[in-house]
C-alpha positions as CSV (number, residue, x, y, z in Angstrom):
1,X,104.2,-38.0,-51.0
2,X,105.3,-41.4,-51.4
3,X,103.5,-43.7,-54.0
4,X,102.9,-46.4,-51.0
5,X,100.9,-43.4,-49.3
6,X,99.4,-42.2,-52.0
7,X,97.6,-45.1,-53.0
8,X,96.6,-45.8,-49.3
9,X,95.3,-42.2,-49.2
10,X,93.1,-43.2,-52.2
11,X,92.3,-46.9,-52.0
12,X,91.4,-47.1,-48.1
13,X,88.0,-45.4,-48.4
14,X,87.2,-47.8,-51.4
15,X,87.7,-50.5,-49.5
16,X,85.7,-49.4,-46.2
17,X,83.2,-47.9,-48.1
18,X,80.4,-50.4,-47.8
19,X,81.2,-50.7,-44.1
20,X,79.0,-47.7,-42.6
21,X,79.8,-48.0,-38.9
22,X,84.1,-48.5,-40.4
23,X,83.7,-45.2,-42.7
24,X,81.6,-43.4,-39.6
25,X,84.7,-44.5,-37.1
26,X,87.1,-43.1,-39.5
27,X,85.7,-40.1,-41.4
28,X,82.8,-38.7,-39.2
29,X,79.0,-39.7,-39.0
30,X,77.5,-40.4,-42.9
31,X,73.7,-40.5,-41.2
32,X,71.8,-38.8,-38.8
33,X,71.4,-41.8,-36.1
34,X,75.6,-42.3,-36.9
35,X,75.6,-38.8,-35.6
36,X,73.3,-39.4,-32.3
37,X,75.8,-42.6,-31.5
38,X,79.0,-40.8,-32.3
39,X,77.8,-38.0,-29.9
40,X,75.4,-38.6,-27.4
41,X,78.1,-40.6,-25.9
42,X,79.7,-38.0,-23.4
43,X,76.0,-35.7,-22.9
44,X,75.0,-36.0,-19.0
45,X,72.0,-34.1,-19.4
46,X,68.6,-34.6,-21.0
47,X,69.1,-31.2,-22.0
48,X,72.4,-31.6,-23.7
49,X,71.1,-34.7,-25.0
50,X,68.3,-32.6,-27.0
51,X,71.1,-29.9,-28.5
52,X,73.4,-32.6,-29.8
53,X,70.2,-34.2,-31.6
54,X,69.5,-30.8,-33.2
55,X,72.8,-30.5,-34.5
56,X,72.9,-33.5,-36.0
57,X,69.2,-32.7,-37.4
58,X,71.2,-29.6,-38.6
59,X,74.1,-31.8,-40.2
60,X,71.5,-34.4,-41.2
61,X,68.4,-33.1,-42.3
62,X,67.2,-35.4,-44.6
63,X,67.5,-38.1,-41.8
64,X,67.6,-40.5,-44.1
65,X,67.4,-44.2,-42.9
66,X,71.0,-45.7,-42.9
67,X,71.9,-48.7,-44.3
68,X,71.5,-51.9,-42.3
69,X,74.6,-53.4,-41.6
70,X,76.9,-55.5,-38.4
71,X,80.4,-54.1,-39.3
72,X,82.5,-57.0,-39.4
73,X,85.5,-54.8,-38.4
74,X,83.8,-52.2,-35.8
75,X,81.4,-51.8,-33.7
76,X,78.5,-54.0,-32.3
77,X,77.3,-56.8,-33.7
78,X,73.9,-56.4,-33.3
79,X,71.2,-53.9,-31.9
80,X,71.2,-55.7,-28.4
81,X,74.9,-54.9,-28.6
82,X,75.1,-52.0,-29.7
83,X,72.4,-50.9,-27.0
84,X,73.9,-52.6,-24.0
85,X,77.5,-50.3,-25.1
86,X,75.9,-47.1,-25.9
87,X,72.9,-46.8,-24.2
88,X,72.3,-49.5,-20.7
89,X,73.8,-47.2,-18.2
90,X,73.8,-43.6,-19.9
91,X,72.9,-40.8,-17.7
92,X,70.4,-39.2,-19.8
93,X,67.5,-41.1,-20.2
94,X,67.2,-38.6,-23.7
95,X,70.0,-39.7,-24.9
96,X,69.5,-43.5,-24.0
97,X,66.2,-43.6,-26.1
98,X,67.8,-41.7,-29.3
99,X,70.8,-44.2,-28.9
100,X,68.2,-47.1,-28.6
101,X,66.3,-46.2,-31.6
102,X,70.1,-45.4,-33.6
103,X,71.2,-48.9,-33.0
104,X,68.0,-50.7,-34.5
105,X,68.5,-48.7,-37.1
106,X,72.0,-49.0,-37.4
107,X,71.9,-52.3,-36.5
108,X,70.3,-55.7,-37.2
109,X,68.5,-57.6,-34.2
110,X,70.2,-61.2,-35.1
111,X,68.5,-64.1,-33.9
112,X,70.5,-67.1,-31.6
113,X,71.5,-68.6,-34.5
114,X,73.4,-66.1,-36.3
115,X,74.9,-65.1,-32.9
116,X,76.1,-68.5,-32.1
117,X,78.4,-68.5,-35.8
118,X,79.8,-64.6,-34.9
């Protein structure tokens, strides 16, 4: 391997480590609600909905609370954000709720202000 891509191999999860939602797009879920957005996306059914949520129970079980963060680089900005991508017109009202509760986790709520300088 060359040194170039060697020390891209190494360096690039230091430097998107403190971004959650970057290191989640990348290299998989790190939480449980990173889990529920990263796949609840495609479930049609309340049913499904529940299954995925168990396997990332399963993958997850601590279901410790992530991190706060807006990624700067991925993904929404804020809760309303993330909600109105993931979760406004999802057709399992299951999966709409988890995804709800994912992004104010994941998420901050920002207030006009903050918006306004994004």
């Amino acid at each position: 391997m060359k040194p170039i891509a060697l020390t891209l191999l190494i360096a690039l999860p230091l430097l998107l480590g403190p971004l959650p939602a970057a290191h989640a797009a990348l290299f998989g879920a790190d939480t449980y609600h990173e889990c529920l957005l990263d796949e609840l996306d495609e479930v049609e059914t309340d049913e499904a909905a529940v299954l995925i949520a168990n396997e990332c129970l399963m993958a997850f079980p601590d279901m410790k609370l992530p991190e706060k963060s807006s990624s700067l680089l991925l993904g929404p900005d804020d809760s309303e954000e993330c909600i109105e991508k993931y979760a406004a017109e999802h057709p399992s009202s299951v999966a709409a709720a988890m995804i709800r509760e994912a992004c104010y986790l994941l998420y901050p709520t920002l207030s006009p202000e903050e918006k306004e300088a994004l």
